[in-house]
C-alpha positions in Angstrom: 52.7 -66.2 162.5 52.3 -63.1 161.1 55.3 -60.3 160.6 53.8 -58.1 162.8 53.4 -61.1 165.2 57.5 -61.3 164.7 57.8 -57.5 164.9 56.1 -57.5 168.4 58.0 -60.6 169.8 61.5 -59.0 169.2 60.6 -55.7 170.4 59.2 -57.6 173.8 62.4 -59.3 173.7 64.4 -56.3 173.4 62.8 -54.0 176.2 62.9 -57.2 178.7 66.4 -57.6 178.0 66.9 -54.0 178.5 64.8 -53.6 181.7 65.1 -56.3 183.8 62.6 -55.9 186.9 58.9 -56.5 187.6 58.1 -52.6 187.9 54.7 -53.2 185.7 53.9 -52.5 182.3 55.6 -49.5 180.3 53.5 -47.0 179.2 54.4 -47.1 175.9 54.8 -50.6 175.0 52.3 -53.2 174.1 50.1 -54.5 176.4 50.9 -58.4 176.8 48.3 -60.7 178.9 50.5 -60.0 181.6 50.3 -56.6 182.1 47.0 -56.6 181.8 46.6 -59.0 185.1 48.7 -56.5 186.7 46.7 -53.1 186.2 45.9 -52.1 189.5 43.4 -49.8 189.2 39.5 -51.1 189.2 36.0 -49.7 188.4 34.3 -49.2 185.7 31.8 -50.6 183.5 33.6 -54.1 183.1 33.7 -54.2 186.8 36.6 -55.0 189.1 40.1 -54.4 187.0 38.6 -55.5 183.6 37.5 -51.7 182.7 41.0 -50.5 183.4 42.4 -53.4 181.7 40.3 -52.5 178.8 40.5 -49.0 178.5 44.5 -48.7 179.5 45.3 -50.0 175.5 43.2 -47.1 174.1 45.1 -44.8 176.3 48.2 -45.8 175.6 47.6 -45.9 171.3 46.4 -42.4 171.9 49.2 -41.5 174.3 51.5 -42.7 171.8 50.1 -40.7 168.9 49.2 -37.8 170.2 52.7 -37.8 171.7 54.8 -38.5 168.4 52.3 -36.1 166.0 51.4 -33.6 168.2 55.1 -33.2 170.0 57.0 -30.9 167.5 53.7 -28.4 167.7 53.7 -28.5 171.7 57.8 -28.1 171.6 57.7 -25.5 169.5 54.7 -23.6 171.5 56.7 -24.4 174.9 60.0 -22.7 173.6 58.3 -19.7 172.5 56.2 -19.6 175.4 59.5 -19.8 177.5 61.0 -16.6 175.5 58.0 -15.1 176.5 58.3 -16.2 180.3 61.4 -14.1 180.5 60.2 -10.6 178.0 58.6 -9.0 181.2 62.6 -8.6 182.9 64.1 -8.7 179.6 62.0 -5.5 178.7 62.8 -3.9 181.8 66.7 -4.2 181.1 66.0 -3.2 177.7 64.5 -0.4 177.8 64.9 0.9 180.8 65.7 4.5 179.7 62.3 5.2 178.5 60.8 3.3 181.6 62.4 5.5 184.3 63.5 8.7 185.6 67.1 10.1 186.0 66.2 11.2 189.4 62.9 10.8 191.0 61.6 14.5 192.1 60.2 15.6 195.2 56.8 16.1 193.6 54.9 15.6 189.7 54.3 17.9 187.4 50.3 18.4 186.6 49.2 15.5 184.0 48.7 18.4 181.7 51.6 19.3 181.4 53.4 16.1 180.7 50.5 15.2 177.9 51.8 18.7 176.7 54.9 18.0 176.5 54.6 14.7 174.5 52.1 16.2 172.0 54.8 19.2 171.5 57.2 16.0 170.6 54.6 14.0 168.1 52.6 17.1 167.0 50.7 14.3 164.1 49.7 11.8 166.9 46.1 12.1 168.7 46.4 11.5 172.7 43.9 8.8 173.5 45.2 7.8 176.8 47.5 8.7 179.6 48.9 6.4 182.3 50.5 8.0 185.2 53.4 6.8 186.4 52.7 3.7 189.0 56.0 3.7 191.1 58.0 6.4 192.4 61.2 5.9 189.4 58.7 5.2 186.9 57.6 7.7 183.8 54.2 8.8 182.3 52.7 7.0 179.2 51.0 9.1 176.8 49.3 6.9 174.3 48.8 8.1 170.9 47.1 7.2 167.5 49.2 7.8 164.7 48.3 7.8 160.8 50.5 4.5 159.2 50.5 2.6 162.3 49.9 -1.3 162.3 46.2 -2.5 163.7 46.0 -3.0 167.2 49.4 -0.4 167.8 49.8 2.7 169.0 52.8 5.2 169.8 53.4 5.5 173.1 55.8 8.7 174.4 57.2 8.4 177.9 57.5 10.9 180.2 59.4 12.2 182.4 56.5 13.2 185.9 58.9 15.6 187.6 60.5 17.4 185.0 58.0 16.6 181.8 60.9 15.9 179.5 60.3 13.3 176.8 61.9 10.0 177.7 61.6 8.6 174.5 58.7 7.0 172.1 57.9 3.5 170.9 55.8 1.7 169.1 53.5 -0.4 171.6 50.9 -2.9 171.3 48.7 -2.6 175.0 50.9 -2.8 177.8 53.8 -4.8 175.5 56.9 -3.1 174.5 58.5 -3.8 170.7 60.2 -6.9 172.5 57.8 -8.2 174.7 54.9 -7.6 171.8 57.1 -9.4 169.0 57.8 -12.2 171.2 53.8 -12.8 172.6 53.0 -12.4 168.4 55.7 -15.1 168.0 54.5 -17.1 170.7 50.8 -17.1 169.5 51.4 -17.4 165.3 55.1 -17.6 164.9 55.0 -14.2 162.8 52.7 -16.0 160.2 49.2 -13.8 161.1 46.2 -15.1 161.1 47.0 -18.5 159.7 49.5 -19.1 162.3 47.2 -18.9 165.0 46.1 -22.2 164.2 49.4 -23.5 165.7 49.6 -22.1 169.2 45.4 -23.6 169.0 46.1 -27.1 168.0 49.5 -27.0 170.7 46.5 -25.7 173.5 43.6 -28.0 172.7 46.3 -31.0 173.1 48.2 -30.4 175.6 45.4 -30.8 178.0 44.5 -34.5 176.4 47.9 -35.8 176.3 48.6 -34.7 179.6 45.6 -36.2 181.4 45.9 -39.2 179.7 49.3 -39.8 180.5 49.1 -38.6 184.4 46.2 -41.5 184.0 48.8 -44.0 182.7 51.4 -43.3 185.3 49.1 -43.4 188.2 47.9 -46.5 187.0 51.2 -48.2 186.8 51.8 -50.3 189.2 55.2 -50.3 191.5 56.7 -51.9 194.1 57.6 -47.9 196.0 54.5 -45.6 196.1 57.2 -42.8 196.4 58.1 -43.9 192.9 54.7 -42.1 191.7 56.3 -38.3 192.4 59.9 -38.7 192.2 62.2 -40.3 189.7 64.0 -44.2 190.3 67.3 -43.9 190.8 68.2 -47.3 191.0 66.2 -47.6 187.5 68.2 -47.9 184.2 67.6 -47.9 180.1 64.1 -46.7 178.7 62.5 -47.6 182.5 65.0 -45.1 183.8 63.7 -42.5 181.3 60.0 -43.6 181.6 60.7 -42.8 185.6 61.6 -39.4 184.5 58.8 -38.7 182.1 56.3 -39.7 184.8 57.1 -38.4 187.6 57.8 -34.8 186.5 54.8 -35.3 183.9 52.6 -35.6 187.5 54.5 -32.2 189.3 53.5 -30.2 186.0 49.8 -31.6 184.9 48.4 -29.0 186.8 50.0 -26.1 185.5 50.1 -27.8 182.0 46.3 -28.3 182.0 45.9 -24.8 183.5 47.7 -23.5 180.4 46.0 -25.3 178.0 42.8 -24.1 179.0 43.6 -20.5 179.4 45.3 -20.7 175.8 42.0 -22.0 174.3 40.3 -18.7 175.4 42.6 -16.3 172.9 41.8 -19.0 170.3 40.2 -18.1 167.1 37.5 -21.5 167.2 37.3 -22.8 170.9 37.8 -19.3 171.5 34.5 -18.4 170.0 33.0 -21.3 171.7 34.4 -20.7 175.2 32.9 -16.9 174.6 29.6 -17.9 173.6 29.4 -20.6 176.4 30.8 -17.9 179.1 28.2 -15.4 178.2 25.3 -17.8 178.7 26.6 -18.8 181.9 26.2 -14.9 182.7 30.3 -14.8 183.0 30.9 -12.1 180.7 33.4 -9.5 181.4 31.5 -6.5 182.2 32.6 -2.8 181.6 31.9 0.6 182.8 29.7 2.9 181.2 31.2 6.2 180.3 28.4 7.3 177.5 27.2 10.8 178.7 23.2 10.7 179.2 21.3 12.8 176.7 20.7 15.7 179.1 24.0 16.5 180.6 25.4 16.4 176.6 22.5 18.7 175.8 23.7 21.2 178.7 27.3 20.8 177.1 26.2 22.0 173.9 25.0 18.5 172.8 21.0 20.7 171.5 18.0 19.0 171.1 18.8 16.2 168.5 21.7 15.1 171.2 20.6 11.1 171.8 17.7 10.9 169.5 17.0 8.3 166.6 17.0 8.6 163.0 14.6 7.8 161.2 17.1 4.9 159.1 17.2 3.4 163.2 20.3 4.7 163.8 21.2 6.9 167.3 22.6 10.7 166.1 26.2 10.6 167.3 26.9 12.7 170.5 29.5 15.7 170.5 32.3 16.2 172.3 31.3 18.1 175.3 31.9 22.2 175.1 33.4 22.3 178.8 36.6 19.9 179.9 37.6 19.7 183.9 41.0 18.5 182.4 42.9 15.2 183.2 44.1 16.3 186.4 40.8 16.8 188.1 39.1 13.6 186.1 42.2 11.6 188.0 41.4 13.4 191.1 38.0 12.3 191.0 39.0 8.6 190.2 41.0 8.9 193.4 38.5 10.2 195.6 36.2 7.7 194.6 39.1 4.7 195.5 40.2 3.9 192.2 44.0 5.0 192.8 46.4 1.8 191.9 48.2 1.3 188.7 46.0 4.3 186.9 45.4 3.9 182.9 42.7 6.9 181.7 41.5 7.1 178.6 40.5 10.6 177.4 36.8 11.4 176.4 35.6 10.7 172.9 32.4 11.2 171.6 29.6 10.7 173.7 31.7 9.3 176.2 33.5 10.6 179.9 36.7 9.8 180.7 37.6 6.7 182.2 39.8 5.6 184.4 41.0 2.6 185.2 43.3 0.6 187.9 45.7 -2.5 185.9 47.3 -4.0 188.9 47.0 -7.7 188.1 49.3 -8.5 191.0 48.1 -10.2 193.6 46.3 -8.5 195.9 44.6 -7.3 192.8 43.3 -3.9 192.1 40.8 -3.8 189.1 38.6 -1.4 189.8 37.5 1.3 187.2 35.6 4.5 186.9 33.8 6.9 184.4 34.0 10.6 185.1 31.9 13.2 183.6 34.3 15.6 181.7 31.8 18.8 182.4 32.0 18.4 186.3 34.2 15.2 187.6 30.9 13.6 188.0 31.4 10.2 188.3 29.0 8.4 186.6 29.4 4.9 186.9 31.6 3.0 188.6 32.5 -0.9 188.3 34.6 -2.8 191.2 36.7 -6.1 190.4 34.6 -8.1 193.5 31.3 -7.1 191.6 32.3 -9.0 188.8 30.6 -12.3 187.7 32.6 -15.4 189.6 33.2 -16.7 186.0 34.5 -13.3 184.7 36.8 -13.3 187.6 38.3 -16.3 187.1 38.9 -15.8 183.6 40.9 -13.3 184.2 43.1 -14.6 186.7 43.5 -17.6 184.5 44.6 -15.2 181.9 47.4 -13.4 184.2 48.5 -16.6 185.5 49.0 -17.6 181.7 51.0 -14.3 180.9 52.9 -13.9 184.0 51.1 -11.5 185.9 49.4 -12.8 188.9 52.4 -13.4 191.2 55.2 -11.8 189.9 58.5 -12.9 189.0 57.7 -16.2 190.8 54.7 -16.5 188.5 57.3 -15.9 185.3 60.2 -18.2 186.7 57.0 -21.2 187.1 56.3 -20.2 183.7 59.3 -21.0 182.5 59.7 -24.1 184.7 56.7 -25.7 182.8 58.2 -24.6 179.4 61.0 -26.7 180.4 59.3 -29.7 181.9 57.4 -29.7 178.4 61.0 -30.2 176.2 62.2 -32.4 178.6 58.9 -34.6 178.5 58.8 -34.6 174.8 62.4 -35.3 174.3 62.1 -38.2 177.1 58.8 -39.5 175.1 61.1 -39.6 172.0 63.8 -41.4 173.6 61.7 -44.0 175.2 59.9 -44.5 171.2 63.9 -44.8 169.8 64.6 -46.9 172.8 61.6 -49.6 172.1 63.4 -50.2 168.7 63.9 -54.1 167.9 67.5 -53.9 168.6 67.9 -57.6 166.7 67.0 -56.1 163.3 69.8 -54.8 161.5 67.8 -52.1 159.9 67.5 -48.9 160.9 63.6 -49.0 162.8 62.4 -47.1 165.6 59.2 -48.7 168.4 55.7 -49.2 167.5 52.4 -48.0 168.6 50.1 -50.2 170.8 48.1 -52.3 168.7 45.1 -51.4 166.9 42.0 -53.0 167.9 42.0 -51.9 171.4 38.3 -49.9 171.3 36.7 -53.5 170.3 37.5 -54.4 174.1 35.9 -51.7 176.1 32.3 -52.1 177.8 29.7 -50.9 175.5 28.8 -48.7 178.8 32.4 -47.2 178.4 32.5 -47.6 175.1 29.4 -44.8 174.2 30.1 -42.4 176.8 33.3 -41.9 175.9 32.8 -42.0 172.0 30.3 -39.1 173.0 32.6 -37.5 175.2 35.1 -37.5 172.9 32.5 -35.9 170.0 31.3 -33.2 172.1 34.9 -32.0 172.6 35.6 -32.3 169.2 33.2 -30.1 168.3 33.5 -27.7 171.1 37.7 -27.6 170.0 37.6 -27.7 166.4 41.2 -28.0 166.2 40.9 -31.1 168.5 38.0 -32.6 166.5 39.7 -32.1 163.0 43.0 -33.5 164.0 41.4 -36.8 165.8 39.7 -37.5 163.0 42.9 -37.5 160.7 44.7 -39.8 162.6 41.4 -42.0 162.6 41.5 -42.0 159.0 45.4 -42.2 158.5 45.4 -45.2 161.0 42.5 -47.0 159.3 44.3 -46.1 155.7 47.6 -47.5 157.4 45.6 -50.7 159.2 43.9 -51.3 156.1 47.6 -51.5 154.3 49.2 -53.5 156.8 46.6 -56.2 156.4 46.6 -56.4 152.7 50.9 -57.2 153.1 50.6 -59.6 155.6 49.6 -62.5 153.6 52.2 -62.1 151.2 55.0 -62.1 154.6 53.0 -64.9 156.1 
């Protein structure tokens, strides 16, 4: 007998001494002849129980592995994710003197006036954009660009809409305050920049395989209670008592953890690209309005007779600003009139291009809608409504509110914070359960082992290549995924390969 022969026996002899019971195999554990009698589930390509039986030991040797490599990365994703779960109230409390008034008035100022006012307080900044205020105690942003500031940031100077007083000014990123934009940075590359970016990715194309293949593993346990598949044994104690845990709230949060997962690969830098490239064959591309001004009207605005012609290097003659403006005022007026009117964001014309003016209410009932609006006349020239979107388009963008915390609120933010949770609790209960499979009759300090290798050799050759080519496919459709597979492959070979050259000399 071999020592890893030995190995194995005292580590079955320590978890049946530990967990007395016939609840069916552990997850984690080897799979012993007799568990494999017991699998209950059937199908598959080795007909009745024998594909289950078969592919269960794969599962579990990537369950394990996934679980002990990939564990720190998803812990660390779900703790920053859960600081980010509670930034939207945190923000609120935080800043709440630049987000609203002293005393709500009986009516606004003119937009005009407040954009005014905010230029007259950062004379160097250019106003690009202005959102009105959305609720009754709420201020004006005036969004500016500013010479120094960081890519992707701007300077945004709040408002006050009844008296125009300046509120104060902060450096923004979007719709995120200083808080809420350092902690979504944090969350997606811990600080690092670009190269930490491959973090939150490898957490996100993960989470999605270790949590399918373990709610597969704990469906397909058997038990004497079917309530025991949703809700924790009671009457269970030691490492069965934990695996209870792990299980049962592993099944409440698959769906939200899988839902994560895949929204998080669509702000990733490699499946991102792929998931972009895929969506826009499909025809699911976001679309946009168009705001440019058509060659005529910017001729009439002083645009002449070059206005929208070629050069001769291929290259289209850049459009002027237009020589009349109706104003803000009447461009928001227009927006109104033509139903756009919730949660307003209006960016100011540039060259060759209207105003626009959109609505940002990602709350459920949704109000997306968005408008361009000919500066010269309050024309509006286009207009694009959220039900007119591509099915795929909108369904990427719920996904994406869901993901942030937008969709339903407060409840959607204190759920996102429940999964966070769920996550440390599942990976610090997969870490017990590893400690707890320990041969306890060795003196020296050891902790439990993986299933054993081999298990591949047993599946059907009809399971066998689909799911190799399953498993390629993905791999190259998530980098991250791909890349990291293949290193276990070749560190568990390398450590196989080891193993077996010591075991004669133990023998």
């Amino acid at each position: 007998m071999s020592l890893d022969d030995l190995t194995d026996a005292r580590t079955r002899d320590a978890e049946s001494a530990a967990e007395p019971g016939p609840d069916g195999p552990a997850e984690s554990g080897p799979a012993t002849p007799a568990d494999t009698a017991r699998a209950p589930m059937t199908g598959g390509a080795g007909g009745g129980a024998a594909g289950w039986a078969a592919l269960r030991p794969l599962l579990l040797r990537m369950h394990f592995y996934a679980g002990l490599l990939i564990a720190p990365v998803l812990f660390l994703a779900a703790a920053t994710g859960l600081l980010y779960a509670g930034s939207w109230q945190a923000e609120r409390i935080l800043y709440s003197h630049e987000l609203t008034v002293d005393r709500v008035g009986e009516a606004s100022v003119p937009l005009g006036t407040q954009v005014k006012a905010a230029k007259a307080a950062e004379p160097q900044g250019k106003v690009v954009g202005v959102w009105p205020a959305p609720e009754a105690d709420a201020t004006t942003r005036v969004i500016m660009e500013e010479p120094g500031l960081e890519e992707g940031k701007t300077l945004t100077v709040f408002v006050d809409p009844y008296t125009a007083e300046v509120r104060g000014r902060l450096t923004t990123s979007g719709d995120a305050l200083p808080l809420r934009a350092w902690l979504s940075e944090f969350h997606a590359s811990l600080q690092l920049g670009e190269f930490g970016r491959n973090y939150s990715e490898l957490a996100a194309s993960w989470l999605w395989v270790v949590t399918l293949g373990g709610l597969a593993l704990w469906i397909g346990r058997r038990r004497t209670r079917k309530a025991l598949l949703v809700v924790p044994d009671r009457r269970a104690t030691g490492r069965r008592k934990t695996l209870s845990w792990h299980g049962s709230i592993g099944l409440w949060a698959a769906v939200g953890l899988v839902g994560l997962s895949a929204t998080g690969l669509t702000w990733s830098k490699y499946a991102g690209e792929n998931i972009g490239q895929l969506q826009d064959r499909l025809g699911g591309a976001t679309p946009s309005v168009a705001a440019q001004l058509t060659p005529g009207a910017a001729a009439a605005d002083g645009g002449g007779e070059h206005a929208g012609h070629v050069m001769p290097d291929g290259t289209e003659m850049t459009m002027p600003m237009p020589a009349t403006d109706i104003g803000i005022d009447k461009a928001v007026a227009a927006a109104r009139a033509a139903g756009v009117t919730e949660s307003l964001r209006v960016t100011l014309p540039a060259k060759g291009k209207g105003y626009v003016v959109k609505e940002a209410d990602k709350t459920l009932p949704v109000h997306l809608d968005s408008v361009a609006v000919d500066p010269a006349d309050g024309r509006i020239m286009d207009e694009l409504r959220f039900a007119d979107y591509p099915l795929l388009a909108q369904l990427t963008r719920f996904g994406i509110d869901l993901h942030m915390g937008l969709t339903f609120g407060i409840a959607n933010q204190i759920a996102l914070a429940a999964l966070a949770v769920a996550v440390m609790f599942l990976i610090v209960w997969g870490y017990r359960m590893w400690w707890m499979r320990r041969p306890t009759k060795d003196r020296a300090l050891s902790v439990g082992r993986a299933q054993p290798r081999g298990a591949w050799r047993r599946l059907p050759v009809t399971v066998l290549l689909p799911f190799a080519c399953v498993t390629a496919v993905v791999g190259w459709f998530v980098p991250l995924l791909g890349i990291s597979l293949l290193a276990f492959l070749v560190l568990d070979v390398a450590l196989g390969f080891a193993a077996r050259r010591r075991a004669p000399k133990a023998a």
